[in-house]
C-alpha positions as a Markdown table, in Angstrom:
| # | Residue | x | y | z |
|---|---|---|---|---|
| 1 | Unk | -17.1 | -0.8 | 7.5 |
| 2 | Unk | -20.9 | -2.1 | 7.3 |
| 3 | Unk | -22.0 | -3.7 | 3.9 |
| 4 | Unk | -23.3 | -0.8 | 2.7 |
| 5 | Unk | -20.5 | 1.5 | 2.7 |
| 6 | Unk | -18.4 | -1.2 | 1.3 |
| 7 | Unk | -20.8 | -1.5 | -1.5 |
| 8 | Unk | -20.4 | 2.1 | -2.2 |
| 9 | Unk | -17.0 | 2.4 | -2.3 |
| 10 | Unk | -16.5 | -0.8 | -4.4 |
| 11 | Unk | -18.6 | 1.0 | -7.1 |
| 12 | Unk | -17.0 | 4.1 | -6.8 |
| 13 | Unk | -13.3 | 2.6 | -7.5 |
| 14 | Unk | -15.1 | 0.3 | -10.4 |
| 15 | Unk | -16.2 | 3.8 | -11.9 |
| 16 | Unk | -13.6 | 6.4 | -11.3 |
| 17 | Unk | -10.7 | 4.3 | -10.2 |
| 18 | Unk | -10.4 | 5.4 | -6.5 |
| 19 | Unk | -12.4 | 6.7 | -3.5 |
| 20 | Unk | -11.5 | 8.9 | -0.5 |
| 21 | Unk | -12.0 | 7.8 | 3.0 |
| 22 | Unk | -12.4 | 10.6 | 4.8 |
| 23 | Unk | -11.0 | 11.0 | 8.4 |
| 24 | Unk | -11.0 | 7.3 | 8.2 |
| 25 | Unk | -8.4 | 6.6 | 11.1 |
| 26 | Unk | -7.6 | 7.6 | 14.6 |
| 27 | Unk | -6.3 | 10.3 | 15.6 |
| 28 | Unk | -4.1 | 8.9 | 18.1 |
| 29 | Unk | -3.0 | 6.0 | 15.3 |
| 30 | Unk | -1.8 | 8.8 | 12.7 |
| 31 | Unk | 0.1 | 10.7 | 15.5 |
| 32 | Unk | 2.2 | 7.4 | 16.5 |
| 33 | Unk | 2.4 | 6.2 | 13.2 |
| 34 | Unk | 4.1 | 10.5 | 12.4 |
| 35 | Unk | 6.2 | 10.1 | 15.2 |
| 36 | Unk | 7.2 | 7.1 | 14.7 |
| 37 | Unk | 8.4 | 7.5 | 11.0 |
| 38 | Unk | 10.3 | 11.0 | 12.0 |
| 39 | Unk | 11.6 | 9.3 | 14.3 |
| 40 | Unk | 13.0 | 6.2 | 12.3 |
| 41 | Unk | 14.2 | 9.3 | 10.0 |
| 42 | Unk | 16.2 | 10.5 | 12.4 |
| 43 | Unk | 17.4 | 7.6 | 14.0 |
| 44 | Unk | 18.6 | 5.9 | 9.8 |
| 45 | Unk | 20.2 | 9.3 | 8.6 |
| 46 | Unk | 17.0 | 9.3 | 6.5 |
| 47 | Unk | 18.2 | 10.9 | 2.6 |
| 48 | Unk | 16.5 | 11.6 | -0.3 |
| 49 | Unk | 17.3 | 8.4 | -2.8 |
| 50 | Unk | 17.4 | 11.0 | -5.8 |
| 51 | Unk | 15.5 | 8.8 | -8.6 |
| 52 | Unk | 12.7 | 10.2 | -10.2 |
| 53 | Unk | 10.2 | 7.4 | -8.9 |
| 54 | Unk | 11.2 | 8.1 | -5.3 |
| 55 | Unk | 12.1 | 11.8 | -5.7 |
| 56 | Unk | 15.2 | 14.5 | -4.8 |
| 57 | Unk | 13.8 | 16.0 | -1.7 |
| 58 | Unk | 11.8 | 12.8 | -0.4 |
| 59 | Unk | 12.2 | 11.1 | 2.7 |
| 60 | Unk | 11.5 | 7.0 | 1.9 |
| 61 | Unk | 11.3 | 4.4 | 4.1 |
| 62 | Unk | 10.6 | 0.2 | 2.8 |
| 63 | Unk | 10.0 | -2.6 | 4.8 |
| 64 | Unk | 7.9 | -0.6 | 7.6 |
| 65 | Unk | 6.3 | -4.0 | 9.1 |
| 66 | Unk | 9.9 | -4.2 | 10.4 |
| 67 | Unk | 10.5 | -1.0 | 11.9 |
| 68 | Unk | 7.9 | -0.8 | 14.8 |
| 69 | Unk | 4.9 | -2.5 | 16.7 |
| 70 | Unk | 2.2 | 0.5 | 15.5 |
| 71 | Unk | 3.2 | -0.7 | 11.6 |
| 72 | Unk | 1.5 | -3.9 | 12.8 |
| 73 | Unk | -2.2 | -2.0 | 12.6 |
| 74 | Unk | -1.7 | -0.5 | 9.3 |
| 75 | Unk | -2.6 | -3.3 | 6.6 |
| 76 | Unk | -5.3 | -5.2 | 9.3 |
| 77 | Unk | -7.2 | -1.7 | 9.8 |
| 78 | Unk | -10.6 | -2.6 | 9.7 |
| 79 | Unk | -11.9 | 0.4 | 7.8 |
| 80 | Unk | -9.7 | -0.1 | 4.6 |
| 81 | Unk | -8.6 | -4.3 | 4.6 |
| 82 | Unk | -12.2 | -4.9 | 3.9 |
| 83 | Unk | -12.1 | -2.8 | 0.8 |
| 84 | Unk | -9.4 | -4.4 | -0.2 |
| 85 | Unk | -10.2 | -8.0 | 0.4 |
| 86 | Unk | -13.8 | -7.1 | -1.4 |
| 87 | Unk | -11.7 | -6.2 | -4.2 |
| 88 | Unk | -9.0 | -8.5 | -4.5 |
| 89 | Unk | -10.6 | -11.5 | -2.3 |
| 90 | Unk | -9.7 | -12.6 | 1.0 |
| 91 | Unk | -6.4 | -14.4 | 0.2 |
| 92 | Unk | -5.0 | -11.2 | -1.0 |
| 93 | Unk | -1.1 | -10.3 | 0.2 |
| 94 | Unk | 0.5 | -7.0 | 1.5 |
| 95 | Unk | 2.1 | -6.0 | -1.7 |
| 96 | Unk | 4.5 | -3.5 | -0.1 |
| 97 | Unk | 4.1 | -0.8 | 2.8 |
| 98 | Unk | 6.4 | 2.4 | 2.4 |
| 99 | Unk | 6.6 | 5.6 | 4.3 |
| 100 | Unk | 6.6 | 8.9 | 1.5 |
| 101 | Unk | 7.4 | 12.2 | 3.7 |
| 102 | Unk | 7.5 | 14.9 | 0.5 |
| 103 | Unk | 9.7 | 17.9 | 1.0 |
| 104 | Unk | 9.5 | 21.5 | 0.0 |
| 105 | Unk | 10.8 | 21.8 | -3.4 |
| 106 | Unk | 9.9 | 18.3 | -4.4 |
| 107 | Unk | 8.9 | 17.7 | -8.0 |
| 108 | Unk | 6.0 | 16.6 | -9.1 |
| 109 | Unk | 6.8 | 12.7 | -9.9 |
| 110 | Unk | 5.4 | 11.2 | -13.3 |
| 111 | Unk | 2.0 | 9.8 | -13.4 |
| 112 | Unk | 2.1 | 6.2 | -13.3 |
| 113 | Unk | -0.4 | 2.3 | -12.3 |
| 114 | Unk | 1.3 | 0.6 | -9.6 |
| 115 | Unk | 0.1 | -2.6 | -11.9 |
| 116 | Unk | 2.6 | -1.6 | -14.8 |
| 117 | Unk | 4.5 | -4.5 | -14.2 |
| 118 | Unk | 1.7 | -6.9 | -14.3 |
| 119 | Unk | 2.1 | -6.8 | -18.4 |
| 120 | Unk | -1.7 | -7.7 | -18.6 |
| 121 | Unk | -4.1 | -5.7 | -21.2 |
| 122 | Unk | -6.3 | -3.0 | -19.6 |
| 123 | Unk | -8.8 | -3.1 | -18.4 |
| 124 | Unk | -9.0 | -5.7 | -16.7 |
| 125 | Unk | -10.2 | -6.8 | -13.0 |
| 126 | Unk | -7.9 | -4.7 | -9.7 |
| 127 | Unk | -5.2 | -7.1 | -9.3 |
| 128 | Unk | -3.3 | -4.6 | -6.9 |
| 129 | Unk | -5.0 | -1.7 | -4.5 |
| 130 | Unk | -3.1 | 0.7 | -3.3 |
| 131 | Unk | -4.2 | 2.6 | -0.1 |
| 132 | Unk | -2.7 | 6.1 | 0.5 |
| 133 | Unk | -2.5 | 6.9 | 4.4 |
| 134 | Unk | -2.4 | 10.8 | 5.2 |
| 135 | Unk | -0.4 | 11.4 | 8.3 |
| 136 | Unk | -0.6 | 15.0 | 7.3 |
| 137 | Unk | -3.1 | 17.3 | 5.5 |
| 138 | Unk | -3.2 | 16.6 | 1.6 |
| 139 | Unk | -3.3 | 19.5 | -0.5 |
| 140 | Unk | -2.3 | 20.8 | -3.9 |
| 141 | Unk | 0.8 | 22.9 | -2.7 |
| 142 | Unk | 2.2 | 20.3 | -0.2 |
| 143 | Unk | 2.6 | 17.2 | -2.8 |
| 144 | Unk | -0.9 | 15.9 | -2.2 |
| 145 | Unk | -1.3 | 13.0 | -4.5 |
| 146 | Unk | -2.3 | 13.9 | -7.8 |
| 147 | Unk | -5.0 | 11.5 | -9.7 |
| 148 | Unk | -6.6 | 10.8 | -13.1 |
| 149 | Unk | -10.0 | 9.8 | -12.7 |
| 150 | Unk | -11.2 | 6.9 | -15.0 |
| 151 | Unk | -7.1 | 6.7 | -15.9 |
| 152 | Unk | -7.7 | 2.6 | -14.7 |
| 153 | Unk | -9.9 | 2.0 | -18.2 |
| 154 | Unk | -7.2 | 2.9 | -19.8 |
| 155 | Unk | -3.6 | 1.6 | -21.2 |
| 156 | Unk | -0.4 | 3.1 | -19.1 |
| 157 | Unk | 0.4 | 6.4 | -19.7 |
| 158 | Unk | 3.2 | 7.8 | -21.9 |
| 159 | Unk | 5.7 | 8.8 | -19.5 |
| 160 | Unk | 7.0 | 11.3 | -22.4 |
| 161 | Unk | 4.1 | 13.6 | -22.2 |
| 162 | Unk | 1.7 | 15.4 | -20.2 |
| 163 | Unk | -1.5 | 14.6 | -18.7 |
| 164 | Unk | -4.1 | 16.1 | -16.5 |
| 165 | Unk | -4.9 | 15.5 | -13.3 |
| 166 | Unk | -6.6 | 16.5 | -10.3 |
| 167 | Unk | -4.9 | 16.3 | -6.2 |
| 168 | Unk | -6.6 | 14.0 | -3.9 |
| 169 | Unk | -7.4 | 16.8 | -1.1 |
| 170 | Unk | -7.4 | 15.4 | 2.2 |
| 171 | Unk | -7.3 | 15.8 | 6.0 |
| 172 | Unk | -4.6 | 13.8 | 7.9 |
| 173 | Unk | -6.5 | 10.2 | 8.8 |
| 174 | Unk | -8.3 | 10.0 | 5.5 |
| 175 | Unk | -7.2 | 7.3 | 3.2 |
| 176 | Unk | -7.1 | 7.5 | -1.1 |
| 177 | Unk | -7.5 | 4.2 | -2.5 |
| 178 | Unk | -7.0 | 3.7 | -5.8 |
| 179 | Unk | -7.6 | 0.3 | -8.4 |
| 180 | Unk | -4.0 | -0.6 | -9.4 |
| 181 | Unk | -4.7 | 0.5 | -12.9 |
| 182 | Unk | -5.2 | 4.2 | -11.8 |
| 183 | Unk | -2.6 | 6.8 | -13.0 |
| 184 | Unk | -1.4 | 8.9 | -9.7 |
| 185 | Unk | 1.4 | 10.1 | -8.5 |
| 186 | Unk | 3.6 | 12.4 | -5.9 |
| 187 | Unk | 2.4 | 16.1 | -5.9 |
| 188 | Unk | 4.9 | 19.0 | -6.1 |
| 189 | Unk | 5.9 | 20.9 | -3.0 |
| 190 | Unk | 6.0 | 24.6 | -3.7 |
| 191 | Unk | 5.9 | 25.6 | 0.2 |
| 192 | Unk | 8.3 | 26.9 | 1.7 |
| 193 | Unk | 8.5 | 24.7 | 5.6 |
| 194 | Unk | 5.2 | 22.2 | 4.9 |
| 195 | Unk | 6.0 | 18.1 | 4.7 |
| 196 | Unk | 3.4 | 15.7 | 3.8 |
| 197 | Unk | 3.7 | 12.5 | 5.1 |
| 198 | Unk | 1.6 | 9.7 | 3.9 |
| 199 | Unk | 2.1 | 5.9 | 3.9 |
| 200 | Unk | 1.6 | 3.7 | 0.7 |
| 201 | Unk | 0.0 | 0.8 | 1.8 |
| 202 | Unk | -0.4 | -2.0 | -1.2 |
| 203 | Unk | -2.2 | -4.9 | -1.5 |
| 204 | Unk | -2.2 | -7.8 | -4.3 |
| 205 | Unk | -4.4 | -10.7 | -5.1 |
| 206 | Unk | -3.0 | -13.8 | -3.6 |
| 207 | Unk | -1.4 | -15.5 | -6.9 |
| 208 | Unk | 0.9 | -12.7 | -7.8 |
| 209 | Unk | 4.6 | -11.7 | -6.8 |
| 210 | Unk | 4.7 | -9.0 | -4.0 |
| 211 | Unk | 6.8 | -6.0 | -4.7 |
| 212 | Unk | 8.6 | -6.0 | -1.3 |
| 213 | Unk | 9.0 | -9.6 | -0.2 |
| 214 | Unk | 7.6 | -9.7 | 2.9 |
| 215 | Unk | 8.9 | -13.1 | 4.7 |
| 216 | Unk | 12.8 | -12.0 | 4.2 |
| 217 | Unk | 12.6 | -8.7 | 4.5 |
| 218 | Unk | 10.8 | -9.2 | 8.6 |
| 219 | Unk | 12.9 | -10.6 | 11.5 |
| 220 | Unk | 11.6 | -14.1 | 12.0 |
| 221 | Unk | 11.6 | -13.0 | 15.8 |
| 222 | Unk | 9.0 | -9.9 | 14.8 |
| 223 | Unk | 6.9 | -11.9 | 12.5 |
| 224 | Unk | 6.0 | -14.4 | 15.3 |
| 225 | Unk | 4.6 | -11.4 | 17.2 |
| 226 | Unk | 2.1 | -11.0 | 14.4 |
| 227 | Unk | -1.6 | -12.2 | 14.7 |
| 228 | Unk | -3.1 | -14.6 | 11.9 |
| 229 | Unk | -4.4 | -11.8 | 9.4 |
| 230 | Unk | -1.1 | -10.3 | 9.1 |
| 231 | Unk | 0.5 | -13.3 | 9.1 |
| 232 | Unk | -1.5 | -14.3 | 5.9 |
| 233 | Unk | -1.1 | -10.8 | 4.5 |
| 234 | Unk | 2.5 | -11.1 | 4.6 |
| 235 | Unk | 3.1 | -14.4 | 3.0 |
| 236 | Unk | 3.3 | -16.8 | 5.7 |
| 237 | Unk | 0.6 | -19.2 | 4.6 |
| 238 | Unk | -0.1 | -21.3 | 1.5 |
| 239 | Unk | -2.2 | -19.8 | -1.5 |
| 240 | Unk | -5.3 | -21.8 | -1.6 |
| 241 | Unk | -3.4 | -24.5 | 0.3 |
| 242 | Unk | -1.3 | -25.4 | -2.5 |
| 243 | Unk | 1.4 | -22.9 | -3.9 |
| 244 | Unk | 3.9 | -20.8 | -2.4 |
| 245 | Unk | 4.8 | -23.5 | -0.2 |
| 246 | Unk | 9.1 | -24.9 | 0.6 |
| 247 | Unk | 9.1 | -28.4 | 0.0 |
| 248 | Unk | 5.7 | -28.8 | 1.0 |
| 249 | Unk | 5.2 | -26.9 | 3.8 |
| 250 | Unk | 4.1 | -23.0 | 4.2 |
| 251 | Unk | 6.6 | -20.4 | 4.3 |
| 252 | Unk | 5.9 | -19.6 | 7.9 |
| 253 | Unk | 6.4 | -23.2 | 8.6 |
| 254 | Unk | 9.5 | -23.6 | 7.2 |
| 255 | Unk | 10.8 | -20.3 | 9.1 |
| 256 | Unk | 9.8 | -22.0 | 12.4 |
| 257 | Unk | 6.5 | -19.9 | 13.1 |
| 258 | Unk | 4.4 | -22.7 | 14.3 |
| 259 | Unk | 1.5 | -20.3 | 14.0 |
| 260 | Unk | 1.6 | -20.1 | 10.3 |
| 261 | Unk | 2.3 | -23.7 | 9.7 |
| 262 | Unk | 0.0 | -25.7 | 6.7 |
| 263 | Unk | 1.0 | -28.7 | 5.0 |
| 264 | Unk | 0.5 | -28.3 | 1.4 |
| 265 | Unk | -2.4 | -30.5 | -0.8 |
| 266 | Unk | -4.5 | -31.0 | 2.1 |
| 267 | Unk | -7.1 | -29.9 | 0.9 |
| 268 | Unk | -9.0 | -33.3 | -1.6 |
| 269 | Unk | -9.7 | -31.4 | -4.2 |
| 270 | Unk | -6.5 | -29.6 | -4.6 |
């Protein structure tokens, strides 16, 4: 992505809380990365998890950095980690990466910021950007995302009534990413044979506590197969040189991944 498009998009999520990239990824990456997930369904007994966050006739899946090589492209894709590194700067974390495959007869789910557990006033600078990979079409009747434009100005909603909102329309390969203030949430599925399949990739500024933790949650064995961006993503590495680290020495270090190994307070002036 070219400074100028980043630009754009920057002050698009600044003034309506999210922006669409259209057809933003390769066709042939969003047919493995379909596969792939259906096939993980099949191969896990895949079941709905019947809360109302993660829905009754939803298909979830955490952890996906674990679960195949072609997860490895998703958060280092070079037409949405820009956007999020302009946003949350370039020691920003993978937050959590989950597969959403939404069901005929799904409910909508409650609008909701990913950011809601920050406890921070609003508004306030995107601490979290969530990125919201169609695998499928997105549209109103299949559980497209539904949005609330300018929602990220705003305090969180009251889960006890309703709001308006609008469904992020898109083709499979575009990408909806949203400030982590912005209300959204899973569509309803009123066909009758149609699932939409998206991925939820987050991202979170470098100082705060990732919802999925990524260093336990990945094999040590697959994370040293991962380059040095998603290494850093992940966790690996020290925070400015200086926190996260296990008795001095990076995570990554201390998990015997001699790629990822810093030695805390190097740095003079830290």
């Amino acid at each position: 992505m070219d400074q100028a498009r980043l630009d754009q998009r920057v002050a698009e999520i600044n003034a309506q809380g999210y922006t669409i990239l259209e057809n933003a990824i390769e066709p042939e990456l969003v047919a493995e990365l379909r596969e792939t997930i259906r096939q993980v369904h099949v191969e896990t007994k895949a079941a709905p998890r019947n809360t109302p966050a993660e829905g009754f006739a939803t298909l979830r899946l955490y952890n996906l950095l674990a679960r195949g090589e072609v997860f490895q492209r998703v958060p280092v894709h070079k037409e949405v980690l820009p956007l999020a590194e302009a946003l949350l700067g370039p020691e920003c974390l993978i937050s959590g990466m989950t597969s959403m495959d939404i069901g005929p007869t799904e409910k909508p789910q409650f609008l909701h910021a990913d950011d809601v557990t920050l406890r921070i006033p609003k508004p306030h600078v995107p601490l979290m950007v969530t990125t919201i990979w169609a695998l499928t079409d997105f549209s109103d009747e299949n559980g497209g995302t539904r949005i609330v434009p300018g929602s990220h100005r705003r305090a969180d909603p009251d889960y006890s009534k309703e709001h308006d909102s609008q469904p992020a329309v898109m083709s499979a390969g575009s990408v909806l990413v949203l400030h982590g203030s912005t209300w959204h949430g899973g569509g309803g599925n009123t066909t009758r044979d149609e699932w939409r399949l998206g991925i939820n990739m987050q991202y979170c500024a470098g100082f705060i506590r990732q919802q999925q933790n990524q260093p336990l949650s990945i094999p040590v064995d697959v994370a040293k197969t991962f380059d040095e961006r998603l290494l850093r993503l992940c966790g690996y590495h020290l925070f400015l040189g200086i926190m996260g680290h296990v008795d001095g020495a990076s995570p990554g270090a201390a998990l015997g991944i001699d790629s990822a190994h810093e030695t805390a307070y190097q740095d003079p002036e830290g």
